[in-house]
TIDRENTOR-279768 format. One record per atom (N, C-alpha, C): residue number from 0; residue in three letters; x, y, z. Coordinates in steps of 0.05 Angstrom, whole numbers. Atoms other than C-alpha are relative to their C-alpha. Layout:
<kolmis>
<kolmi i="NUM" aa="ALA" xx="X" yy="Y" zz="Z"/>
...
</kolmis>
This chain:
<kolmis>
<kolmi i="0" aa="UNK" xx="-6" yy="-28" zz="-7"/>
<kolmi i="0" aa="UNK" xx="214" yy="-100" zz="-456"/>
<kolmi i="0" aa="UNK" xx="-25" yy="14" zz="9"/>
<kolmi i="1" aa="UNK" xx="24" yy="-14" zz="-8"/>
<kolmi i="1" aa="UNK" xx="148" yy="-81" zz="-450"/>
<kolmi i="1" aa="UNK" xx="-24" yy="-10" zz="22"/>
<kolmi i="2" aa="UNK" xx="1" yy="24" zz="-24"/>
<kolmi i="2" aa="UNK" xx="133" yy="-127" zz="-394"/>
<kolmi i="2" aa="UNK" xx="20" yy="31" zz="22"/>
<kolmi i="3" aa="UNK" xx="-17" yy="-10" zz="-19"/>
<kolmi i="3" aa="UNK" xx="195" yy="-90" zz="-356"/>
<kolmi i="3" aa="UNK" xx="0" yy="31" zz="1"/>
<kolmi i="4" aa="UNK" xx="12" yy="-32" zz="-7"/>
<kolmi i="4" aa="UNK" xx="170" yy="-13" zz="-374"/>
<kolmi i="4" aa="UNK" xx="-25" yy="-2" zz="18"/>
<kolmi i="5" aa="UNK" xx="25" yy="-2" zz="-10"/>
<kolmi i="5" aa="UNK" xx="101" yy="-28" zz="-355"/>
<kolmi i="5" aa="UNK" xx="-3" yy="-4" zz="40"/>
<kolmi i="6" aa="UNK" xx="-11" yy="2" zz="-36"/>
<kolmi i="6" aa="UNK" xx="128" yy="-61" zz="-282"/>
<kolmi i="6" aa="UNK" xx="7" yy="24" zz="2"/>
<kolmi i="7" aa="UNK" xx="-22" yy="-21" zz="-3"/>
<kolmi i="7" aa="UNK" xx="179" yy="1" zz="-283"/>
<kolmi i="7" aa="UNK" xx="-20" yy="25" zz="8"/>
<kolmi i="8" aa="UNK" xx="25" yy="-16" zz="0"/>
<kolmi i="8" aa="UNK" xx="113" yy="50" zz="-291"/>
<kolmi i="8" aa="UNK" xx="-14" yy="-7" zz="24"/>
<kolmi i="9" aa="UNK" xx="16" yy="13" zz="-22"/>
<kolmi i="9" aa="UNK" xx="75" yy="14" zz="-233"/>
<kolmi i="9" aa="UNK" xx="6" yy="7" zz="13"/>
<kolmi i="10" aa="UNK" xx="-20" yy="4" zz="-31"/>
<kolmi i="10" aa="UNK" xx="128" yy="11" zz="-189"/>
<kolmi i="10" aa="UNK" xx="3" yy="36" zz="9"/>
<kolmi i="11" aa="UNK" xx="-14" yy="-28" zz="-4"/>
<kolmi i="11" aa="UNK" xx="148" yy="88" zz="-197"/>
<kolmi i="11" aa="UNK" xx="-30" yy="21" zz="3"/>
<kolmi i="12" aa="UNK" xx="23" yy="-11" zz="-14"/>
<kolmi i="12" aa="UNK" xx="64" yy="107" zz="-195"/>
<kolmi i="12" aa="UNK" xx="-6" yy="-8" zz="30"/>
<kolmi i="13" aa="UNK" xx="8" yy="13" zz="-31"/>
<kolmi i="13" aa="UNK" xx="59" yy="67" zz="-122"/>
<kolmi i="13" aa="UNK" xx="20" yy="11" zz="19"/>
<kolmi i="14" aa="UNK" xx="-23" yy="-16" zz="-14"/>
<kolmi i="14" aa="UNK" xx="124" yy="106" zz="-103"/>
<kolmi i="14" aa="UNK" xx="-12" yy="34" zz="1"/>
<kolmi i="15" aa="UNK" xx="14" yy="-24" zz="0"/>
<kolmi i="15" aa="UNK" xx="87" yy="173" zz="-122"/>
<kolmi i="15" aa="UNK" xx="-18" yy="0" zz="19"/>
<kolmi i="16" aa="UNK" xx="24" yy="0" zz="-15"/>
<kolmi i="16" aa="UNK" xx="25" yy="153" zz="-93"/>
<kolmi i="16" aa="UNK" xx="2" yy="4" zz="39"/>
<kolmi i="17" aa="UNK" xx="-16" yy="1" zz="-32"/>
<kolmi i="17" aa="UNK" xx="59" yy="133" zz="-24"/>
<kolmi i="17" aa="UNK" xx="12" yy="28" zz="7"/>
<kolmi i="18" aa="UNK" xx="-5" yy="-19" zz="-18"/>
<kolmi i="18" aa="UNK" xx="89" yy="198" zz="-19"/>
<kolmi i="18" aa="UNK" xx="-12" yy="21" zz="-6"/>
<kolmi i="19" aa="UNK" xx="34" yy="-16" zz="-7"/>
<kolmi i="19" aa="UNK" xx="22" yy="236" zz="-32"/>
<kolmi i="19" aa="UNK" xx="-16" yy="-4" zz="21"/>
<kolmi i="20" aa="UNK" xx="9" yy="5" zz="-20"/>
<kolmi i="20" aa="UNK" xx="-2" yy="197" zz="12"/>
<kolmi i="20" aa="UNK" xx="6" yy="1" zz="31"/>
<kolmi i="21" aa="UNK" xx="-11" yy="-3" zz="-17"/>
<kolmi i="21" aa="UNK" xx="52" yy="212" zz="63"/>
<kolmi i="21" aa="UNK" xx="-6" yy="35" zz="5"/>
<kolmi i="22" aa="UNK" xx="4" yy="-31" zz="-14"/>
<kolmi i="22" aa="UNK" xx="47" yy="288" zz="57"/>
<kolmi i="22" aa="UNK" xx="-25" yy="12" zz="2"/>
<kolmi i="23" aa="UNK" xx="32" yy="-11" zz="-13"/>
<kolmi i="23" aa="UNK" xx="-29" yy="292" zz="59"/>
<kolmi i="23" aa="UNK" xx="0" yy="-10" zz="30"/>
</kolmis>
C-alpha cells in the first residue's frame, strides 16, 4: 500500500509540475 500511495504522490506531483510548467 505504501508502494501504491507513494507512486500515486509522484504521479499527481509530475501532473502539477507539467501544468506549472505549461502556464509559465
Amino acid at each position: 500500500m505504501l508502494c501504491r500511495a507513494s507512486l500515486s504522490a509522484v504521479q499527481h506531483l509530475f501532473s502539477v509540475a507539467s501544468h506549472t510548467n505549461i502556464l509559465q
